[in-house]
C-alpha positions in Angstrom: -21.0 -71.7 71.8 -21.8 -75.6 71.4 -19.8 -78.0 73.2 -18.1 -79.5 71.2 -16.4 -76.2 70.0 -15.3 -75.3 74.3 -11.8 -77.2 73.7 -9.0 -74.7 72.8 -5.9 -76.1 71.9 -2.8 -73.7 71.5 -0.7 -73.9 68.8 2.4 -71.9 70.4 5.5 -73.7 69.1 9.1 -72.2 69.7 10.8 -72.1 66.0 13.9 -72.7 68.3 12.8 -75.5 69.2 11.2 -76.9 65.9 13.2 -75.7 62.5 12.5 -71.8 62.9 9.6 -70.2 61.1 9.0 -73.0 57.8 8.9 -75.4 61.6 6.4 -73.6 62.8 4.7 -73.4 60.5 4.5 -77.4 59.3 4.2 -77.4 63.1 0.4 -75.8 63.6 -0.6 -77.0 60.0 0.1 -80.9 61.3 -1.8 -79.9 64.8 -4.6 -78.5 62.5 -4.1 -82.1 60.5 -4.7 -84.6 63.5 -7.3 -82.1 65.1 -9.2 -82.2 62.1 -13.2 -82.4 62.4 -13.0 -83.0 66.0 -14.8 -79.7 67.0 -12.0 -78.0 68.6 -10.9 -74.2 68.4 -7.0 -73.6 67.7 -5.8 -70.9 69.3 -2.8 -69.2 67.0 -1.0 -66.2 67.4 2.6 -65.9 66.1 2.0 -67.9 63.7 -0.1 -65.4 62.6 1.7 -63.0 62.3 4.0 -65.0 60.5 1.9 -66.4 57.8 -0.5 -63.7 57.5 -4.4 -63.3 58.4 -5.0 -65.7 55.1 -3.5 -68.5 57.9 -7.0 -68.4 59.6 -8.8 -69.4 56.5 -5.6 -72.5 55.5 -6.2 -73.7 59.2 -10.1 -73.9 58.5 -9.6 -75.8 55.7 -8.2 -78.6 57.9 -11.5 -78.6 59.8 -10.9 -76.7 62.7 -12.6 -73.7 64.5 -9.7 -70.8 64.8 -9.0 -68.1 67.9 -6.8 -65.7 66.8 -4.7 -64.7 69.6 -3.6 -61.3 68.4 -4.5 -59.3 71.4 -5.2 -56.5 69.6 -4.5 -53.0 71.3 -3.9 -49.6 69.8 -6.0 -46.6 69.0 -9.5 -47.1 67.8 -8.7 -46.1 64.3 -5.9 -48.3 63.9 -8.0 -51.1 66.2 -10.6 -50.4 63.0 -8.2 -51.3 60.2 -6.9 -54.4 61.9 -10.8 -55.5 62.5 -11.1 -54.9 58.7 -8.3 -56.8 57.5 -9.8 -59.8 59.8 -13.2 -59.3 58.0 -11.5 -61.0 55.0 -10.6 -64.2 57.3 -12.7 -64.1 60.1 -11.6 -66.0 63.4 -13.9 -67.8 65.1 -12.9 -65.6 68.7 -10.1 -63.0 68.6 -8.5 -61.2 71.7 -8.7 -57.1 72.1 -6.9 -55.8 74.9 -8.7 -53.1 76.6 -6.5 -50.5 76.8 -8.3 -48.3 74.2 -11.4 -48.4 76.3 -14.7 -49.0 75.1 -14.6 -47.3 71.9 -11.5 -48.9 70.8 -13.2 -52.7 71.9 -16.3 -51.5 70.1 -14.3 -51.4 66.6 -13.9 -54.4 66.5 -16.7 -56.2 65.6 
């Protein structure tokens, strides 16, 4: 990884705290905005699963690297499907929990 893509920023915003989900959702876009060709990875995850996996490829349009967050853990065949839906809007890094061992880790690829 080159150095100027180590900083992760999270993009975690409450939509309690910012105009519920259409909040949050102005609310990582602006991040993305003023983070824009600076190098940096943002780190999403509800926002994710709010807006959909096509999110990754809106917030790369601003410039910005993208770790998706998910923390993926199921069976591996379920592990599989998620890991193809991604393949259509690839994140930069992307978190698998462990919990379907090995095989389920080696899905995802």
């Amino acid at each position: 990884m080159e150095i100027a893509k180590r900083l992760i920023v999270a993009a975690d915003f409450d939509p309690r705290n910012c105009g519920g989900r259409p909040g949050v959702r102005s609310a990582v876009a602006a991040l993305a905005r003023d983070l824009c060709d600076l190098g940096v990875i943002l780190k999403v995850n509800s926002a994710l699963r709010d807006r959909g996996y096509n999110f990754i490829t809106d917030l790369r349009s601003f410039g910005v690297g993208v770790f998706a967050d998910l923390k993926l853990c199921d069976i591996p065949a379920t592990l599989e499907l998620d890991a193809a839906l991604l393949a259509e809007n690839p994140p930069d890094l992307l978190t698998v929990m462990c919990g379907a061992g090995i095989e389920g880790m080696k899905v995802v690829k």
